[in-house]
C-alpha positions as CSV (number, residue, x, y, z in Angstrom):
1,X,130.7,155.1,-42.9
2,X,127.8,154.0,-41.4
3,X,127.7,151.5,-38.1
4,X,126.8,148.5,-40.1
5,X,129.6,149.2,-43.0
6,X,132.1,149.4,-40.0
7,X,130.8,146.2,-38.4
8,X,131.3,144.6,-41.6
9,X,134.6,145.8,-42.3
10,X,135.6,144.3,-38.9
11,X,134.7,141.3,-39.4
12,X,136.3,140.5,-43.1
13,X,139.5,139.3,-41.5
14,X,137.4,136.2,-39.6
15,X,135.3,135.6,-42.9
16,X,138.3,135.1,-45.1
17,X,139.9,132.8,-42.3
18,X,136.9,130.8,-41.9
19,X,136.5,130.8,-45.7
20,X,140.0,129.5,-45.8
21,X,139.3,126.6,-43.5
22,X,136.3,126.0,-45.5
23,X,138.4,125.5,-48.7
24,X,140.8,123.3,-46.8
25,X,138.3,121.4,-45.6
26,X,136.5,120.2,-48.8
27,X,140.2,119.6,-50.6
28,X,140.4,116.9,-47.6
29,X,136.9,115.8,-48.4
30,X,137.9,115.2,-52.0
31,X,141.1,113.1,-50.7
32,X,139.5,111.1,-48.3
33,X,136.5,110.1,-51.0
34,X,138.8,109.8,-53.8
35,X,140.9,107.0,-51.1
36,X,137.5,105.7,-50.5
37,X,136.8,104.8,-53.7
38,X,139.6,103.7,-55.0
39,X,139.1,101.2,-51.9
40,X,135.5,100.3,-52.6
41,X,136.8,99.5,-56.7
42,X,139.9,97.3,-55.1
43,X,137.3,95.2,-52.9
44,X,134.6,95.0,-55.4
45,X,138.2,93.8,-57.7
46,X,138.8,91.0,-54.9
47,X,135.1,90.4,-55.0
48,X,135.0,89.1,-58.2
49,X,138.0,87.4,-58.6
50,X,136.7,85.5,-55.5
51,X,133.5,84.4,-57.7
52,X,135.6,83.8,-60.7
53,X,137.9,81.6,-58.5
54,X,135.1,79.5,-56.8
55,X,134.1,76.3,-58.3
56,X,130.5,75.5,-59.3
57,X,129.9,73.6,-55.9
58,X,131.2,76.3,-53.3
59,X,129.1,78.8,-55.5
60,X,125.5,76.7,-55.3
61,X,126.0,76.5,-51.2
62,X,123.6,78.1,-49.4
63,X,120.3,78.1,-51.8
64,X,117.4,76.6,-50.9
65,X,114.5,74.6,-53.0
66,X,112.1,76.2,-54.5
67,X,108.8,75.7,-52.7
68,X,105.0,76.3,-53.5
69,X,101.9,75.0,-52.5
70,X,101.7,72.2,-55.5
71,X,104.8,70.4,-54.5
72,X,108.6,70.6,-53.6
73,X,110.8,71.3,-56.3
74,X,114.0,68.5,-57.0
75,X,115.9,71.3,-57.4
76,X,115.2,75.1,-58.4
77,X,117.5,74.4,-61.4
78,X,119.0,77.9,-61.6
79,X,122.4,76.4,-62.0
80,X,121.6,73.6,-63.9
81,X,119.7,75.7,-66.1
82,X,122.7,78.5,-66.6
83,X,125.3,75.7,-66.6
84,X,123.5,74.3,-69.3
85,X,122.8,76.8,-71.6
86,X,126.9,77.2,-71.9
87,X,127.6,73.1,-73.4
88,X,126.6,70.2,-74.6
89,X,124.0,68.2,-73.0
90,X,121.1,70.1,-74.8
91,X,120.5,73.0,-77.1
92,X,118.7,76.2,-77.1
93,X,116.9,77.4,-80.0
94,X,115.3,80.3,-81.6
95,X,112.8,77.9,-83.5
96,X,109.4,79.6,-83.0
97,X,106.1,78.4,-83.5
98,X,102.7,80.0,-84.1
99,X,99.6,79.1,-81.9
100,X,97.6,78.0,-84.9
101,X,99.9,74.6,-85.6
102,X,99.8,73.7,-81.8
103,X,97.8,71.5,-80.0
104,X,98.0,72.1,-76.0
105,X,97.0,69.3,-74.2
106,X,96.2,70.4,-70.1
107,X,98.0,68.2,-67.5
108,X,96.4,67.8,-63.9
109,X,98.3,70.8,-61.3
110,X,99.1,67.8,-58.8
111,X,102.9,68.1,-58.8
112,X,103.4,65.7,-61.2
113,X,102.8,67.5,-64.1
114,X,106.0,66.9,-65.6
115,X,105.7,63.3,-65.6
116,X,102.1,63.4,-67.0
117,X,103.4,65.4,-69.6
118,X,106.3,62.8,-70.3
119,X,104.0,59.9,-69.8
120,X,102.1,61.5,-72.4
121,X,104.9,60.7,-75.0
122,X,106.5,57.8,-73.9
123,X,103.1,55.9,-73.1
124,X,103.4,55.3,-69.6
125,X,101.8,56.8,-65.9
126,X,103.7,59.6,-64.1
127,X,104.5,56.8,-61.1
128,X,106.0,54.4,-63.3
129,X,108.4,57.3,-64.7
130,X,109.1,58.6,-61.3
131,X,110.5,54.5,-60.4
132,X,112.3,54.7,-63.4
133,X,114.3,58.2,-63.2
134,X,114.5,57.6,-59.5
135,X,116.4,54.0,-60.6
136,X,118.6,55.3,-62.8
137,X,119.3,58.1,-60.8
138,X,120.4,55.8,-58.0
139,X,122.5,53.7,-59.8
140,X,124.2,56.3,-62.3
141,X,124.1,60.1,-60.8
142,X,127.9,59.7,-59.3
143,X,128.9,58.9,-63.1
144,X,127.0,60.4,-65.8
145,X,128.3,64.2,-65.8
146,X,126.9,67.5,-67.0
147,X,129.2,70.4,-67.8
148,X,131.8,68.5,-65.9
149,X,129.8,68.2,-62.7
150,X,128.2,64.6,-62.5
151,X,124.3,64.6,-61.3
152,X,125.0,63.7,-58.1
153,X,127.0,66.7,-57.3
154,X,124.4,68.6,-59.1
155,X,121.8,67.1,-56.3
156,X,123.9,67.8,-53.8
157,X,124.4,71.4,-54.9
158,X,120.8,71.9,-55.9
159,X,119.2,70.5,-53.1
160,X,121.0,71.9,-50.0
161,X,123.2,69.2,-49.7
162,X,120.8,66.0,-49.7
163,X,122.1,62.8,-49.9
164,X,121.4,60.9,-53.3
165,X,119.5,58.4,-51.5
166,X,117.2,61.2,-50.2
167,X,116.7,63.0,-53.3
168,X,115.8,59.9,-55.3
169,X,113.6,58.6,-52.7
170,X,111.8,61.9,-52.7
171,X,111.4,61.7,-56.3
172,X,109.0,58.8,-55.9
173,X,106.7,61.1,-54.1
174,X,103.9,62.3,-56.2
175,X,103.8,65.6,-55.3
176,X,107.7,66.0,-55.9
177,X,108.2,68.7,-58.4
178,X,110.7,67.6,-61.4
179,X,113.0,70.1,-63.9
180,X,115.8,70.2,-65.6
181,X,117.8,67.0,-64.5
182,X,114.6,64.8,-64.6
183,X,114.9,65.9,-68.1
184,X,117.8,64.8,-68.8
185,X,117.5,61.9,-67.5
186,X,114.5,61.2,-69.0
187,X,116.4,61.6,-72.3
188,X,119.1,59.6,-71.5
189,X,116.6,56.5,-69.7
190,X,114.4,56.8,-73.0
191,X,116.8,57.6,-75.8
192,X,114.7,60.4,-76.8
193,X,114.8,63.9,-77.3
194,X,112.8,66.7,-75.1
195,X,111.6,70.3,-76.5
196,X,110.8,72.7,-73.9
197,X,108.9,75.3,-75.2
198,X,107.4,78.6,-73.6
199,X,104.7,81.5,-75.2
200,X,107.5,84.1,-76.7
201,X,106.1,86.7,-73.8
202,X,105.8,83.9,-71.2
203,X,103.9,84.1,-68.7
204,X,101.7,85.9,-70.2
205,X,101.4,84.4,-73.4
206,X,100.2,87.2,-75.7
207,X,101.6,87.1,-78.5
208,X,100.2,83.3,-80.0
209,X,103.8,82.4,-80.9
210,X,106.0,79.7,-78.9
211,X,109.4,79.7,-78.4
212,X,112.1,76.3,-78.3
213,X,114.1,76.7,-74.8
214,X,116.0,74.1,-74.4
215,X,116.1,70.4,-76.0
216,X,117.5,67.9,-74.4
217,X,119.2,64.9,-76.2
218,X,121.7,62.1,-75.3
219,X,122.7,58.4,-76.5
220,X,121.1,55.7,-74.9
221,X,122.4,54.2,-71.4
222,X,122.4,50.8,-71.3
223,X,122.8,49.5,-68.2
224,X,120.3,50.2,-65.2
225,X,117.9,51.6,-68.0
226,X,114.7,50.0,-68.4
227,X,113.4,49.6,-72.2
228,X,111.8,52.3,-73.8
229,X,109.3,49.8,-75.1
230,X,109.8,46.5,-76.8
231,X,113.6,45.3,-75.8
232,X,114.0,44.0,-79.6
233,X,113.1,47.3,-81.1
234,X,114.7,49.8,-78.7
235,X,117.6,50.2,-81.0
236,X,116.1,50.3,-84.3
237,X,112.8,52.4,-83.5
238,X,112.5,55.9,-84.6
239,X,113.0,57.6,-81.0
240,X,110.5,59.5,-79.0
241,X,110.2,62.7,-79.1
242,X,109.0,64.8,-76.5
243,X,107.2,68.2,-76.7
244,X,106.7,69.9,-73.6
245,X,104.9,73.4,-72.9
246,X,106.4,75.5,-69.7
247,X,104.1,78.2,-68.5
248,X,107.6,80.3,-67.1
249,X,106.2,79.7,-63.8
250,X,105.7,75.6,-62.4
251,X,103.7,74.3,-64.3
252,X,103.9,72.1,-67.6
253,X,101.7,70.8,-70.4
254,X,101.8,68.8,-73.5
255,X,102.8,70.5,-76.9
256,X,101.5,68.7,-79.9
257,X,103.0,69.8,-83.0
258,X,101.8,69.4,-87.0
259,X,104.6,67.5,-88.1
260,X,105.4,69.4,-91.0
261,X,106.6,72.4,-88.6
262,X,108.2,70.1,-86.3
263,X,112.4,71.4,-85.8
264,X,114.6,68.9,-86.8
C-alpha cells in the first residue's frame, strides 16, 4: 500500500463518525423546522381568526386619507367601497357600453369635480351641493346606516377618527375631494339614482367600451332634505339620473348616454 492509501485507511474511522454526526444533525434540523412551521401555520391560524373576529371599526383604525395635490379626499373609501359591493345600498353591474353612444363631458380638475359632475344632473353649482350633502350629513349621518354601520361611524372610520362636525365642515371646502358616501348621499338628498362608470381597462382606457361600477339608489329622505326641484313635483317627477365617468384614479366627468342604451 502506498503512503497515501494508508493515510486514508487511518482516517475512515473519524470520517464515518463525523458522517454520523452529520446525519444526526440534519434529522434535528428537520425536527426543529417541521416544529417551526407547524408554529408559523398556528399563528398565521390565530392571525386570522383575529381579523375575522374584529368588527368593521377596530379594522378601519389606523388608515389615513388619501391625499394629492388637487384636494383632500372625505375619505379614501376602500372600506366603503368593499363593504358596499357585499349589500344593499347600491348595485354593481356588468352593463357595458361602447365609446360611440357616449358623450363625455370634461369637468374642471379643481377638487370639486364630483360635484360639477352632479351639478351637471341635478341643475345646480358644486357649492350649493356641497351645503346640501354637508346638511344632511349633519343632521342624519348618526342614523341613516350602510351595511349595518351608520355614516357617521363610517366618517369616523374613514377619516382617522374626525368628528362629524369636522368632516362636514370640511366638505364645504372647495377643494375637498368627495366619493363614495357623497354618493350616497347624494342619492338619498335627491331621490335619484347614480352610475359610476369606468373605461373597461381603466386607466388607460383602450379598449372604447365603459363598464357600470356601482349604482347607487335609495328612497327619498324627507326630513332635513332640501327639494330636488319644485316641492309640488318632487314626488311625482321622473327622478334624476346620474351618469358619472371615473378615470380609476381622482378624477370624475360627466357620462351622457343615448337613451336607448341607457340600463334600466
Amino acid at each position: 500500500l502506498t503512503e497515501q492509501q494508508r493515510q486514508k485507511i487511518a482516517r475512515r474511522p473519524e470520517l464515518e463518525a463525523q458522517l454520523e454526526a452529520l446525519h444526526k444533525e440534519a434529522e434535528a434540523g428537520a425536527g426543529s423546522a417541521a416544529s417551526a412551521a407547524a408554529d408559523v401555520s398556528s399563528s398565521a391560524d390565530d392571525r386570522t381568526s383575529q381579523v375575522n373576529d374584529t368588527t368593521p371599526n377596530e379594522a378601519t383604525k389606523g388608515e389615513g386619507d388619501d391625499v394629492d395635490e388637487g384636494g383632500e379626499w372625505i375619505p379614501s373609501d376602500r372600506k366603503v367601497r368593499r363593504a358596499l359591493k357585499r349589500k344593499t345600498s347600491f348595485e354593481i353591474g356588468r352593463s357595458t357600453l361602447s365609446e360611440k353612444v357616449c358623450r363625455v363631458i370634461r369637468q374642471p380638475p379643481d377638487g370639486s369635480c364630483l360635484f360639477h359632475a352632479l351639478g351637471y344632473w341635478l341643475n345646480k353649482p358644486q357649492h350649493v351641493i356641497r351645503r346640501q350633502l354637508s346638511g344632511f350629513l349633519r343632521h342624519n349621518a348618526s342614523t341613516v346606516k350602510l351595511n349595518g354601520l351608520t355614516l357617521e361611524e363610517w366618517i369616523k372610520a374613514e377619516s382617522n377618527s374626525r368628528t362629524l362636525e369636522h368632516y362636514c365642515n370640511n366638505l364645504l371646502r372647495d377643494n375637498t375631494w368627495g366619493g363614495e358616501i357623497e354618493l350616497v348621499a347624494t342619492s338619498m338628498v335627491y331621490n335619484c339614482d347614480v352610475y359610476v362608470w369606468q373605461h373597461e381597462d381603466a386607466p388607460k382606457s383602450q379598449t372604447g367600451k365603459y363598464v357600470l361600477c356601482y349604482k347607487f339608489h335609495a328612497p327619498p329622505v324627507t326630513r332635513d332634505v332640501p327639494p330636488r326641484r319644485n316641492n309640488d313635483k318632487r314626488d311625482t317627477e321622473e327622478p334624476v339620473t346620474c351618469h358619472i365617468l371615473f378615470d380609476g384614479r381622482k378624477h370624475y366627468n360627466v357620462l351622457v348616454l343615448d337613451e336607448k342604451y341607457c340600463p334600466k
